[in-house]
N, CA, C and O atoms as a Tinker XYZ file with bonds, in Angstrom:
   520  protein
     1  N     79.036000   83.551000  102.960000    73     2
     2  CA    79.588000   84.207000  101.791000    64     1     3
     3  C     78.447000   84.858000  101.029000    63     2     4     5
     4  O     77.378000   84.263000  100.886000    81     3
     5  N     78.699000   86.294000  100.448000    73     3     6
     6  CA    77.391000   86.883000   99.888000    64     5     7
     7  C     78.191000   86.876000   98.134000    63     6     8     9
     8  O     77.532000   87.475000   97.284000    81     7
     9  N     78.929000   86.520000   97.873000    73     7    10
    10  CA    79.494000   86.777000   96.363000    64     9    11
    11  C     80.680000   86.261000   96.626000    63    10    12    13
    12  O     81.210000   86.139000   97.731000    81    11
    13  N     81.206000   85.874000   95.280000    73    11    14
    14  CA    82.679000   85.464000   95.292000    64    13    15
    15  C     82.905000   87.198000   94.208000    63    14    16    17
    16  O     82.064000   87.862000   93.601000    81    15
    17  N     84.372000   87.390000   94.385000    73    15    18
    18  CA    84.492000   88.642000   93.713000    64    17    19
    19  C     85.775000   88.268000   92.647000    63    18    20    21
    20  O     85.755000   88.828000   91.551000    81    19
    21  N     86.544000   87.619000   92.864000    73    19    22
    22  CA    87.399000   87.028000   91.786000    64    21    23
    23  C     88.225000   85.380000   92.183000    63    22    24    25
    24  O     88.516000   85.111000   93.349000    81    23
    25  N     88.415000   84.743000   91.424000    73    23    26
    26  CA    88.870000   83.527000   91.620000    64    25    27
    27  C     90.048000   83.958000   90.537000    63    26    28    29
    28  O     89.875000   84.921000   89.791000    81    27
    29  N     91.194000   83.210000   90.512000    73    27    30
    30  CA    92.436000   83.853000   90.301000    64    29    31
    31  C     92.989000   82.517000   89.310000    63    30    32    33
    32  O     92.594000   81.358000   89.438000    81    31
    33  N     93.820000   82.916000   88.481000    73    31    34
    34  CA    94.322000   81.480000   87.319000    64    33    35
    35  C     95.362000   80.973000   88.298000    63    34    36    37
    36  O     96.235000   80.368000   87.676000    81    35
    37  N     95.528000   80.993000   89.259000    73    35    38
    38  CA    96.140000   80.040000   90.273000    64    37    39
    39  C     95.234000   79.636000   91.375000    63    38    40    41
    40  O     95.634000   79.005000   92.353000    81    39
    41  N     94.264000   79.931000   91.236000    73    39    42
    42  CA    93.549000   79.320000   91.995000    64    41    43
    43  C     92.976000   79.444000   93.405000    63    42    44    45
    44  O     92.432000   78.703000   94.224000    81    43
    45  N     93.334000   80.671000   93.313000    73    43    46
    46  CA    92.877000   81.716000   94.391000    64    45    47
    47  C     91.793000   82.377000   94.845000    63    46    48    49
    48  O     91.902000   83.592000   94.678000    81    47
    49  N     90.401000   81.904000   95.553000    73    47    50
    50  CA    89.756000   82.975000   95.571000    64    49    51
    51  C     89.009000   84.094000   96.971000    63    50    52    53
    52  O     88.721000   83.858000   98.144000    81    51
    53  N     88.920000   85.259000   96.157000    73    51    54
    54  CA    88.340000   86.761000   96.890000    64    53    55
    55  C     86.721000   86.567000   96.930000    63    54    56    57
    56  O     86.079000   86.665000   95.884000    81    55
    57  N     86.103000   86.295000   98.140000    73    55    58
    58  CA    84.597000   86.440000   98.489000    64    57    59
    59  C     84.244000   87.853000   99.399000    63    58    60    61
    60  O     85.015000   88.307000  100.243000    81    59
    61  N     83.197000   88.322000   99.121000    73    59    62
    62  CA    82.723000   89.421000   99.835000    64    61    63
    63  C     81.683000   88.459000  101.175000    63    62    64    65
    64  O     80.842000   87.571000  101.037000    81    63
    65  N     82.009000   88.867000  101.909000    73    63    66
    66  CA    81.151000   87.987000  103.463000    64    65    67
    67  C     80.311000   88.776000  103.330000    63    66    68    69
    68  O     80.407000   89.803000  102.658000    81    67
    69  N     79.277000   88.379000  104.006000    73    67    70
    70  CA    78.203000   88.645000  104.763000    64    69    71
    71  C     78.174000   90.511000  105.514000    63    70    72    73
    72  O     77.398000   91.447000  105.707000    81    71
    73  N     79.497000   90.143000  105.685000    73    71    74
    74  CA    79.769000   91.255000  106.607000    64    73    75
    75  C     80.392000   92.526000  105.868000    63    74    76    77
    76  O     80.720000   93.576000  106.423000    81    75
    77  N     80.503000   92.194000  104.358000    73    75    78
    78  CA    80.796000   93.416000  103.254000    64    77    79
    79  C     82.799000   93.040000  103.478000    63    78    80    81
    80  O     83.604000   93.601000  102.734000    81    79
    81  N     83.056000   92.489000  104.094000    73    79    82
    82  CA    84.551000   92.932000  103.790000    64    81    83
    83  C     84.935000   91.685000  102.558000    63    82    84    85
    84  O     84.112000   90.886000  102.111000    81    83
    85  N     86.331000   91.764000  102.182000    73    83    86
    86  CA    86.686000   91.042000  101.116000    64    85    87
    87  C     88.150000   90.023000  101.665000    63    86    88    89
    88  O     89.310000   90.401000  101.825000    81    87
    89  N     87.548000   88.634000  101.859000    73    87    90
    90  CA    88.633000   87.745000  102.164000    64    89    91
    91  C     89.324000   86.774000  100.801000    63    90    92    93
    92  O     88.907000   86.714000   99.645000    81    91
    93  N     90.362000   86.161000  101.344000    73    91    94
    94  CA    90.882000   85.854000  100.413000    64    93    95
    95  C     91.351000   84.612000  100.911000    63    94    96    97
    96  O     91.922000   84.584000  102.001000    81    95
    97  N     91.095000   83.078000   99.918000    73    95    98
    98  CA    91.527000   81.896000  100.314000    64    97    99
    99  C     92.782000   81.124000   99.478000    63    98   100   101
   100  O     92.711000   80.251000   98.613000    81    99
   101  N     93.712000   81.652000   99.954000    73    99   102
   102  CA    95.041000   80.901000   99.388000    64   101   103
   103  C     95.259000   80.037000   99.125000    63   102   104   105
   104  O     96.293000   79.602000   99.634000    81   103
   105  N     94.606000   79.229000   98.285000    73   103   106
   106  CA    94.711000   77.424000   98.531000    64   105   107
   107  C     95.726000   76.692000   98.375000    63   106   108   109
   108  O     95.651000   75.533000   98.784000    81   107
   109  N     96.772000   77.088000   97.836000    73   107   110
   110  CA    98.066000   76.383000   97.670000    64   109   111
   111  C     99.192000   76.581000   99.242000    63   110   112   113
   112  O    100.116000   75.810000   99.499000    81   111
   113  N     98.849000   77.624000   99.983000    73   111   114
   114  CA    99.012000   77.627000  101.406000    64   113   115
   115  C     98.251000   77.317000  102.737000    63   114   116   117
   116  O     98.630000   77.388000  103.906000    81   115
   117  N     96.525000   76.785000  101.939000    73   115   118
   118  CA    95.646000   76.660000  103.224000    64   117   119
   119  C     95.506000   77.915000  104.147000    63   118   120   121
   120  O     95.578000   77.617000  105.339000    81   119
   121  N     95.305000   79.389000  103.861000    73   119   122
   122  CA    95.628000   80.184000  104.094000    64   121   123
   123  C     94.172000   80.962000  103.577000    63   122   124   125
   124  O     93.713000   81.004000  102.436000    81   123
   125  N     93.454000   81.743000  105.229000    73   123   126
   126  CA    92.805000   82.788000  105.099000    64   125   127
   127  C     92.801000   83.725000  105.604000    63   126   128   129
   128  O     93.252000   83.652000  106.747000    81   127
   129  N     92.313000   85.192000  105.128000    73   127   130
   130  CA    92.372000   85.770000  105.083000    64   129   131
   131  C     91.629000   87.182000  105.103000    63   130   132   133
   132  O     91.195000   87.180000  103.951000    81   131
   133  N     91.295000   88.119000  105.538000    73   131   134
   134  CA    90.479000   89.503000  105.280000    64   133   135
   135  C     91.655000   90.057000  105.088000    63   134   136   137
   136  O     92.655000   90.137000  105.802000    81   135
   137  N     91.273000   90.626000  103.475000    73   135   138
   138  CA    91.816000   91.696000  102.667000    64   137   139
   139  C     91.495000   93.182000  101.924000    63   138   140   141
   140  O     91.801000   93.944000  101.006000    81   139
   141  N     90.852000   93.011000  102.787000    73   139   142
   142  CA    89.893000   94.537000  102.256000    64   141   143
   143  C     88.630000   94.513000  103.232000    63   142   144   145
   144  O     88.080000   93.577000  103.814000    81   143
   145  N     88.379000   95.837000  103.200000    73   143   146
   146  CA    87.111000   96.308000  103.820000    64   145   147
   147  C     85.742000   96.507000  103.583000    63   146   148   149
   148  O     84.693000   96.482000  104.227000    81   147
   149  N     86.304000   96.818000  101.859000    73   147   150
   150  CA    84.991000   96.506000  101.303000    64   149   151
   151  C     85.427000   96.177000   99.508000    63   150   152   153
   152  O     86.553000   95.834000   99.147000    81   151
   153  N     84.392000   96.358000   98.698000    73   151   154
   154  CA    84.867000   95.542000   97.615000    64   153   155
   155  C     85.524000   96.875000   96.379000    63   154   156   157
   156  O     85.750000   96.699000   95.182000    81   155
   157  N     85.690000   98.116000   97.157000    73   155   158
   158  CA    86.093000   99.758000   96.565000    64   157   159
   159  C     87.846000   99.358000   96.891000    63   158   160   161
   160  O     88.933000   99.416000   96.316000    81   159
   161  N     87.364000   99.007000   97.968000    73   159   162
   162  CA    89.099000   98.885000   98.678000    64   161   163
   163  C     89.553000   97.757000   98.147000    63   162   164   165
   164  O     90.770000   97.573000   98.135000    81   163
   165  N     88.683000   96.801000   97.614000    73   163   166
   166  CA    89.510000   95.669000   96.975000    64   165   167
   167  C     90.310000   95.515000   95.167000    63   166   168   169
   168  O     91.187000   94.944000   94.519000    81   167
   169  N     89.316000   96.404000   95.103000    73   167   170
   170  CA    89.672000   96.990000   93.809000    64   169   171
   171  C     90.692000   97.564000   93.521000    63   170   172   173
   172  O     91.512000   97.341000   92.630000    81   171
   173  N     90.638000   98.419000   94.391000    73   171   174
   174  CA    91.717000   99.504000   94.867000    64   173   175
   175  C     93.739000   98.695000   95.048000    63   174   176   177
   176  O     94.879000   98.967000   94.670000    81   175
   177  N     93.277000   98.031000   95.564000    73   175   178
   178  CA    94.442000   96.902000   96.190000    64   177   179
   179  C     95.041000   96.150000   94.777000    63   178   180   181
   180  O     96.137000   96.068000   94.221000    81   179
   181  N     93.536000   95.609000   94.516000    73   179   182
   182  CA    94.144000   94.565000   93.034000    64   181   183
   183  C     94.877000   95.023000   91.892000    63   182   184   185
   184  O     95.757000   94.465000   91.236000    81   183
   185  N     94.042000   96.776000   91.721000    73   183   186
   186  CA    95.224000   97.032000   90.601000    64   185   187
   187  C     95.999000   98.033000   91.085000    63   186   188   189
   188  O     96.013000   98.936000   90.249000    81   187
   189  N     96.662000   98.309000   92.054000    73   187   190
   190  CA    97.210000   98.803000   92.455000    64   189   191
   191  C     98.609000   98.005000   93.266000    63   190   192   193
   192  O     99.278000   97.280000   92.529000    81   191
   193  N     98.967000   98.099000   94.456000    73   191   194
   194  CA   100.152000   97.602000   95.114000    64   193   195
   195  C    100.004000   95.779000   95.222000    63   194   196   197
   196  O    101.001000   95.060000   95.288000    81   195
   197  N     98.725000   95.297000   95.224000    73   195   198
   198  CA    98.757000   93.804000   95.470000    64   197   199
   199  C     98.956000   92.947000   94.303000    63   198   200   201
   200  O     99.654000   91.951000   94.110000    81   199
   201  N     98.127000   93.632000   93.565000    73   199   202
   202  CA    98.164000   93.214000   91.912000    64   201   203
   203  C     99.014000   91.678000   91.492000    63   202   204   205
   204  O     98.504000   90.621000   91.119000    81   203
   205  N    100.714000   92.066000   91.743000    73   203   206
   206  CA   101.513000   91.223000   91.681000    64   205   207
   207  C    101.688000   89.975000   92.367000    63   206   208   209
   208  O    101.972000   88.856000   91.940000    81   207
   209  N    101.403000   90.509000   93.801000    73   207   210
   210  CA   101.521000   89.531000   94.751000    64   209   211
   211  C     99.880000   88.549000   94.608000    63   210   212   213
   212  O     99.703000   87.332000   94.668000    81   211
   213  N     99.318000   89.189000   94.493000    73   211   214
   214  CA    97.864000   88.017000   94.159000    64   213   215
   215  C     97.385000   87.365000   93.125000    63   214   216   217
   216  O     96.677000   86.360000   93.190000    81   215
   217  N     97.947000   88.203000   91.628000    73   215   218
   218  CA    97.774000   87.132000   90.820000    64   217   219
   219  C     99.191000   86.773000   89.964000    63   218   220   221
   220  O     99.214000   86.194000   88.878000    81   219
   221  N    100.395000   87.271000   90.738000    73   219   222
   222  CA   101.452000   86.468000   90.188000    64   221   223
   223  C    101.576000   86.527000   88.617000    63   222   224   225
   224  O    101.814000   85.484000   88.009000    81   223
   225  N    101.418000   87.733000   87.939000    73   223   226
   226  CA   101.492000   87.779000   86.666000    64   225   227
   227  C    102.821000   86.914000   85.599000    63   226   228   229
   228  O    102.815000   86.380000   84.490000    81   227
   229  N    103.826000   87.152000   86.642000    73   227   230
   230  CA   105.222000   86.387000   86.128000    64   229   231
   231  C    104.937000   85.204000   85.932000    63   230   232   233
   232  O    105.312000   84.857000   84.812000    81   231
   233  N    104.467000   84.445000   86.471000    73   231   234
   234  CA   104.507000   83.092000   86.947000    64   233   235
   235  C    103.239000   82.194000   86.187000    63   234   236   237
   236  O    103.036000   80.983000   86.098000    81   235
   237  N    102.512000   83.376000   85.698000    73   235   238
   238  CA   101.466000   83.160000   84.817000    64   237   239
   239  C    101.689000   83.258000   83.554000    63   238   240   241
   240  O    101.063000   82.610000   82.716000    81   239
   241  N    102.498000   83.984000   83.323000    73   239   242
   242  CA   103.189000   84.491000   82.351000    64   241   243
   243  C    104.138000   82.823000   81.944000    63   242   244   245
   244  O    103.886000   81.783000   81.336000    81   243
   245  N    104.735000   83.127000   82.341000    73   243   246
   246  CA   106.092000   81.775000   82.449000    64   245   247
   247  C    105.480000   80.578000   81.934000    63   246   248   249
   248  O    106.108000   79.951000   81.080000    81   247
   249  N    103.954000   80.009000   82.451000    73   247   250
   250  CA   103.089000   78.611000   82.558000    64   249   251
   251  C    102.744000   79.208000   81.414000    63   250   252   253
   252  O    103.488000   78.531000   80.705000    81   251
   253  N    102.239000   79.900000   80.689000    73   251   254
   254  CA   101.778000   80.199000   78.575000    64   253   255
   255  C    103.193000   79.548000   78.448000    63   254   256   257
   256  O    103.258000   78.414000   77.974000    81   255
   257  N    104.267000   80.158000   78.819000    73   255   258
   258  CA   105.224000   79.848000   77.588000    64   257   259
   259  C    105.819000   78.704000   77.675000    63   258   260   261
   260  O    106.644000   78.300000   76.855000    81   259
   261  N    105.353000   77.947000   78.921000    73   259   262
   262  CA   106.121000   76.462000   78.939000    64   261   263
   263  C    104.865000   75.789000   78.319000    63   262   264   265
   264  O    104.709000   74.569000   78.374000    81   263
   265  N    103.862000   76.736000   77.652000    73   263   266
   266  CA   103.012000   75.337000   77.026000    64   265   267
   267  C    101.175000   74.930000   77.720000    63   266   268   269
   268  O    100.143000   74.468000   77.233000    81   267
   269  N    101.754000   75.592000   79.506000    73   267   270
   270  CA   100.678000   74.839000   80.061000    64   269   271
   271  C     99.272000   76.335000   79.710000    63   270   272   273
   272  O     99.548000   77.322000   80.392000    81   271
   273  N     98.696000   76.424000   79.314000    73   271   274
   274  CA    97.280000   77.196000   78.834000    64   273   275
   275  C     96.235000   76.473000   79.542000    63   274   276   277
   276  O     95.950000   75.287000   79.708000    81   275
   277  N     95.604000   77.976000   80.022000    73   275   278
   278  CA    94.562000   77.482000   80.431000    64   277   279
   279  C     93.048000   77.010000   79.698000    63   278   280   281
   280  O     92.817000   77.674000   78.688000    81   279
   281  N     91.935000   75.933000   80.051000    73   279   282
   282  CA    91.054000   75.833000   79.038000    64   281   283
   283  C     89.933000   76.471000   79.904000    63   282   284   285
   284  O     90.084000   76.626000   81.116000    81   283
   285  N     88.802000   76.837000   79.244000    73   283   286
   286  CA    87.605000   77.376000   79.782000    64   285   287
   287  C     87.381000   76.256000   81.622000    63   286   288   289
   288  O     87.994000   75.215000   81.856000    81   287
   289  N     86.787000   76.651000   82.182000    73   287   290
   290  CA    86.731000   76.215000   83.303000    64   289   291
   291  C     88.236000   75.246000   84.248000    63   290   292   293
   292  O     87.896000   74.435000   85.109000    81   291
   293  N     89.389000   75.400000   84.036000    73   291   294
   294  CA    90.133000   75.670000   84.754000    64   293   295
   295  C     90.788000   76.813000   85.478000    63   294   296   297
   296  O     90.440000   77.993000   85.439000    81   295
   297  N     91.778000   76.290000   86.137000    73   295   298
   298  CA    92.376000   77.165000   87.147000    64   297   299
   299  C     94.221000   76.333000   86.982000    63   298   300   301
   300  O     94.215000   75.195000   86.514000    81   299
   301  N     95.398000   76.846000   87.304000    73   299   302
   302  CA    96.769000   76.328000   87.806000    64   301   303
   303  C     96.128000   75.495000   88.785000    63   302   304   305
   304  O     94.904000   75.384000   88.851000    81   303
   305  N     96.836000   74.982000   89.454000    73   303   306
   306  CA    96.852000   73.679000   90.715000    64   305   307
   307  C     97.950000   73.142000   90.691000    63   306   308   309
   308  O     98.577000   72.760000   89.703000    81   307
   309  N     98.349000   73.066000   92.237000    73   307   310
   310  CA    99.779000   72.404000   92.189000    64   309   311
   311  C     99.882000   70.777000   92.096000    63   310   312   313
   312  O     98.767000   70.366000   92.417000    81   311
   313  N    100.618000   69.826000   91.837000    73   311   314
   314  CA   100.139000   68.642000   91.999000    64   313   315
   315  C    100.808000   68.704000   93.306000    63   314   316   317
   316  O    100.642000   67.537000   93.659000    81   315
   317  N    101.266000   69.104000   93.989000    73   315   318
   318  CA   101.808000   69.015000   95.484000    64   317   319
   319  C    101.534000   70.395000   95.906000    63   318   320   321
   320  O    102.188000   71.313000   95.411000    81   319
   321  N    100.603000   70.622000   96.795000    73   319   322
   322  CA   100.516000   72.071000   97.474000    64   321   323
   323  C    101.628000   72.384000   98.076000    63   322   324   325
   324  O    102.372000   71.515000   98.531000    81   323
   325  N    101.946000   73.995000   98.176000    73   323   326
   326  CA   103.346000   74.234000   99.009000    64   325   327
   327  C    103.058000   74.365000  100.428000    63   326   328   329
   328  O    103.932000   74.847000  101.149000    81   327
   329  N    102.060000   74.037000  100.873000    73   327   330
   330  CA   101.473000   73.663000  102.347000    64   329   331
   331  C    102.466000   72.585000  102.633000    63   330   332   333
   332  O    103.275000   72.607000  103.561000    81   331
   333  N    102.328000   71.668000  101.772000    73   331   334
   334  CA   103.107000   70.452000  101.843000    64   333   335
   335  C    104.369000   70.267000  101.512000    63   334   336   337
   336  O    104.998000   69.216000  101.388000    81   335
   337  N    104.684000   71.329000  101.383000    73   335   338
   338  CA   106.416000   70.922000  101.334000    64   337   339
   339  C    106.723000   71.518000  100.091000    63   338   340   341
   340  O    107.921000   71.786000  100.182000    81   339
   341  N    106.260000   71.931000   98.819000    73   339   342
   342  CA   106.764000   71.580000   97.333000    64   341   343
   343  C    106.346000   72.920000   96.895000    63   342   344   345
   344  O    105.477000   73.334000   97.662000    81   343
   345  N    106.637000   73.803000   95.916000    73   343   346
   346  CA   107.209000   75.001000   95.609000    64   345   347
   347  C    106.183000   75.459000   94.203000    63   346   348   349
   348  O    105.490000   74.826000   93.407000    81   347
   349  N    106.538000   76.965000   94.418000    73   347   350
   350  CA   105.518000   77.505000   93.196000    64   349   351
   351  C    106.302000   77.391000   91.987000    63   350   352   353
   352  O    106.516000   78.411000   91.333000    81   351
   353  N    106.836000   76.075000   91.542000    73   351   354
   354  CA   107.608000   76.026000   89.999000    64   353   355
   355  C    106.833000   75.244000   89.061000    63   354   356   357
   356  O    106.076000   74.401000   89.542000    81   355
   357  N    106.905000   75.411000   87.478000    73   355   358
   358  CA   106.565000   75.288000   86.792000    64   357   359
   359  C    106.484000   73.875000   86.506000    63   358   360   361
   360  O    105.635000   73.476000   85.708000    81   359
   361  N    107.279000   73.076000   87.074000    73   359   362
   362  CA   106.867000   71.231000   87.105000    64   361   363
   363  C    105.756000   70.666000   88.305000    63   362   364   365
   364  O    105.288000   69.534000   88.432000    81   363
   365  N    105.525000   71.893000   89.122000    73   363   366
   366  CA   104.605000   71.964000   90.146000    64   365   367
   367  C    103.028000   72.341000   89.573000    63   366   368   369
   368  O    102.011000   72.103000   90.225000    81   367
   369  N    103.035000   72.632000   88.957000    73   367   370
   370  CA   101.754000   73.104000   88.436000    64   369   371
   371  C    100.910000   73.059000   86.934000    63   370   372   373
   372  O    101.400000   73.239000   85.819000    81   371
   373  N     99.716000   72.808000   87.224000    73   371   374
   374  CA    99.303000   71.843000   85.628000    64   373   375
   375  C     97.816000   72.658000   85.974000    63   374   376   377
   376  O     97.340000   73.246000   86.944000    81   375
   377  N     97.406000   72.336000   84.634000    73   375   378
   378  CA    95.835000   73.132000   84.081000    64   377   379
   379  C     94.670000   71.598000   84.699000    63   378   380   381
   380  O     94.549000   70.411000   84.396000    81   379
   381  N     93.869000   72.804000   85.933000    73   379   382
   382  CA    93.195000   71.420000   86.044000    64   381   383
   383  C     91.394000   71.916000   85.874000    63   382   384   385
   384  O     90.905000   72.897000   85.312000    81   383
   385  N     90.949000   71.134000   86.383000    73   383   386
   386  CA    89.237000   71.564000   86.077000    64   385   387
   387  C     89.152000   72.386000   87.668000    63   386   388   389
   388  O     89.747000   71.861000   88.609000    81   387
   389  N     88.499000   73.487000   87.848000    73   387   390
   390  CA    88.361000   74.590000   88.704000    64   389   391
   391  C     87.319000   73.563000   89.781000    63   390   392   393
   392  O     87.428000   73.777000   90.989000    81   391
   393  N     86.658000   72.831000   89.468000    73   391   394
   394  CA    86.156000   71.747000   90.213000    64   393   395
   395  C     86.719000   71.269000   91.214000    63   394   396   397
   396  O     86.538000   71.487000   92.412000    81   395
   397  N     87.648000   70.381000   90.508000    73   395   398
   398  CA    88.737000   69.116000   90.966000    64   397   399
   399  C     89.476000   70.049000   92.269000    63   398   400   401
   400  O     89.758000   69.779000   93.436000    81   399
   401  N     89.662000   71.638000   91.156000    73   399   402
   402  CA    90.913000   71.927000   92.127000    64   401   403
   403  C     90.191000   72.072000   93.557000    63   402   404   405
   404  O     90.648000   71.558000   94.578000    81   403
   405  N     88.947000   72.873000   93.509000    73   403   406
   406  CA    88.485000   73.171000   94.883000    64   405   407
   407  C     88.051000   72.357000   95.783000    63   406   408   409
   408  O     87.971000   72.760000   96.943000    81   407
   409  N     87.702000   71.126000   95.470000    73   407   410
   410  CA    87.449000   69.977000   96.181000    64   409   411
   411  C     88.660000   69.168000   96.612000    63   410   412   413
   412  O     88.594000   68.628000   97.717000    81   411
   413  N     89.814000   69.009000   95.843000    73   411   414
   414  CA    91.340000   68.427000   96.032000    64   413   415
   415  C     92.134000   69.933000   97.236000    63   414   416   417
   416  O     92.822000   69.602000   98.202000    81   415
   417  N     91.945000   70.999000   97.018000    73   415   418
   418  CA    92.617000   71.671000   98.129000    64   417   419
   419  C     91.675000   71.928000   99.108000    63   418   420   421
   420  O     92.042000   72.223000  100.245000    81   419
   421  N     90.430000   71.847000   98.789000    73   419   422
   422  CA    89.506000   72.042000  100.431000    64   421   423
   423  C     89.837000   70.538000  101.143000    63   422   424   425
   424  O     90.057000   70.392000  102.345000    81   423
   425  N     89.826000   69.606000  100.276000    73   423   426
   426  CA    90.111000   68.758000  101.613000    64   425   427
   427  C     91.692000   68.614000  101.918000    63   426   428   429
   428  O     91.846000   68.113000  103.032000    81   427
   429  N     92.432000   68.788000  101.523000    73   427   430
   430  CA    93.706000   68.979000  102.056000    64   429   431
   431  C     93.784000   69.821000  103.333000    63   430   432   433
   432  O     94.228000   69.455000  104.421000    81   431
   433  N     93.089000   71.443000  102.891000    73   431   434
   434  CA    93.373000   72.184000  103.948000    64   433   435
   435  C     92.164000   71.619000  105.459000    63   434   436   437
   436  O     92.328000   71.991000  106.621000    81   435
   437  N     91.265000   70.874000  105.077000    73   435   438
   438  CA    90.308000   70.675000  106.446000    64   437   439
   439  C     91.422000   69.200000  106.818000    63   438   440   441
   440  O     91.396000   68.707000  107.946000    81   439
   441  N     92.132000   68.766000  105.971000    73   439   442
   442  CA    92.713000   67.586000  107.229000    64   441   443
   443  C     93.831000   68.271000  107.473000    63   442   444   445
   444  O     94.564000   67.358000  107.853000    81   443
   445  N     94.447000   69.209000  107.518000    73   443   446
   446  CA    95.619000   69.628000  107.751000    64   445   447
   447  C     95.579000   70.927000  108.640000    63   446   448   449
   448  O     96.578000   71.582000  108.935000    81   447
   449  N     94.289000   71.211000  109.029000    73   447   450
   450  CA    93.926000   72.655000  109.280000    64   449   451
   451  C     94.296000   73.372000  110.996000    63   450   452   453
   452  O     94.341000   74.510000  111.463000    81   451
   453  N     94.587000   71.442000  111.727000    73   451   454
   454  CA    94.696000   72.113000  113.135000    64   453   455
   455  C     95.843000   71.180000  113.551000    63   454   456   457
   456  O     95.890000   70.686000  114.678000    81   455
   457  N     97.023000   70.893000  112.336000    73   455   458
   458  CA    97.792000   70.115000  112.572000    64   457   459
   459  C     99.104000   71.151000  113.112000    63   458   460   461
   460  O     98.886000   72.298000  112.722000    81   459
   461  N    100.257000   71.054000  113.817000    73   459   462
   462  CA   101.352000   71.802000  113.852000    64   461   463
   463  C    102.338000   71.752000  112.628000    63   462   464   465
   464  O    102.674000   70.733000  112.025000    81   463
   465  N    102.724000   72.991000  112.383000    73   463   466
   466  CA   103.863000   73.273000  111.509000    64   465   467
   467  C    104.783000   71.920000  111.002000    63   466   468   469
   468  O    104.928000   71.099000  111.908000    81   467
   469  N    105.143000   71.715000  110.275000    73   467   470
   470  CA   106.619000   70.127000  110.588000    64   469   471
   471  C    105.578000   68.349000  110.719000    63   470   472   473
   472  O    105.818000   67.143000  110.765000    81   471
   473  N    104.484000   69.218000  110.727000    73   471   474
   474  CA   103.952000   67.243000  110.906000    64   473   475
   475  C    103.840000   66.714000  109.975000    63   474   476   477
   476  O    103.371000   67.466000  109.120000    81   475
   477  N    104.088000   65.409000  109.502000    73   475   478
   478  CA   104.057000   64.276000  108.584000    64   477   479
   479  C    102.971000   64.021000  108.295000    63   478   480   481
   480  O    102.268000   63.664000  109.241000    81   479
   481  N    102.425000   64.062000  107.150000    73   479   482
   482  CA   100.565000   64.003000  106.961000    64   481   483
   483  C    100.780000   62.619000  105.992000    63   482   484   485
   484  O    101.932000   62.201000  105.881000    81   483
   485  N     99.739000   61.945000  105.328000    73   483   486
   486  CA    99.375000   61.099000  104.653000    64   485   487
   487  C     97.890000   61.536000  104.014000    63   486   488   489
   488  O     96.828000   61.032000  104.379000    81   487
   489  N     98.000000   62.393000  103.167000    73   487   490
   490  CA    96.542000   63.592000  102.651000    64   489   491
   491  C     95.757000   61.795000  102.052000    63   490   492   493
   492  O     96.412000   60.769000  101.867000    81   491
   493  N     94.224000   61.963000  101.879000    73   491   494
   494  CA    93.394000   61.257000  101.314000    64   493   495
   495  C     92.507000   61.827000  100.548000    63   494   496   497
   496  O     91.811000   62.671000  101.112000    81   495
   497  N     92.294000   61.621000   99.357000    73   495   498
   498  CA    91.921000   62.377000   98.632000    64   497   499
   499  C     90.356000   61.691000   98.369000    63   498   500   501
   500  O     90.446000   60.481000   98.160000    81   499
   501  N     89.389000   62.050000   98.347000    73   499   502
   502  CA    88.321000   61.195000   97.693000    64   501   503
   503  C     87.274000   61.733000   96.878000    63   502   504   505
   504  O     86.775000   62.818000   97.174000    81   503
   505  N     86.914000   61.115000   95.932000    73   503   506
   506  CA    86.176000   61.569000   94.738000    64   505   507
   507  C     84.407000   61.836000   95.172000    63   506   508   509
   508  O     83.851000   60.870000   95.693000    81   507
   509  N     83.833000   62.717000   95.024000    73   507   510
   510  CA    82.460000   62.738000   95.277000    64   509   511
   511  C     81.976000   62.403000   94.534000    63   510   512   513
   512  O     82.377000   62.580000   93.383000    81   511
   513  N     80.659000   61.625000   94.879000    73   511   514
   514  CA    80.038000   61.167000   93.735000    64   513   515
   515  C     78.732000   61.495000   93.911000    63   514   516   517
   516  O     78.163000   61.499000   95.002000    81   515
   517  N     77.940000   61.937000   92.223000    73   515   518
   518  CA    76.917000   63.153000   92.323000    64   517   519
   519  C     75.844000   61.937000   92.918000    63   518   520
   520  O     74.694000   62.233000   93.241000    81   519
């Protein structure tokens, strides 16, 4: 990774590789991605046709007015990823530390990463300690 280029209030983030293009890590689907070619074209995308679909303005929108606000160094996070079964709704998702979240969905998605569609998981979550 040569830069991260945006991390998203759901918790989403766009890195520029090595290789100049612009991927994108879905963490609430375990889901990657190349989304651009370079970071002109990513721009291009964000405020333009993707805009909606990547940072979900509605839905961001919706989480202010039920209350949940974000504080300086958070991100949304689902307490159940929809990897796992459970849905992008507003009892699904809480203000967490941008930390927590990336360490709680990176290891979800590395134990779940070469499992088939439909399998029964038992996720383990564990705390690092500095």
């Amino acid at each position: 990774m040569k830069a991260i280029a945006l991390i998203t209030c759901l918790g989403d983030m766009f890195f520029i590789g090595k290789d100049e293009y612009v991927y994108r890590l879905e963490t609430g689907e375990c889901h990657f991605e190349k989304v651009a070619d370079s970071h002109h074209e990513f721009e291009q995308l964000l405020n333009g046709e993707k805009f909606d679909e990547w940072l979900l303005p509605l839905l961001v929108e919706k989480l202010i007015k039920a209350g949940k606000v974000l504080n300086e160094n958070q991100v949304y996070s689902f307490k159940k990823p929809s990897v796992l079964g459970d849905e992008y709704s507003l009892e699904n998702i809480e203000p967490t530390n941008i930390s927590v979240h990336f360490a709680f969905s990176g290891q979800i998605c590395e134990q779940i990463k070469d499992l088939p569609d439909g399998t029964k998981v038992n996720i383990k979550f564990e705390a690092k300690k500095d």
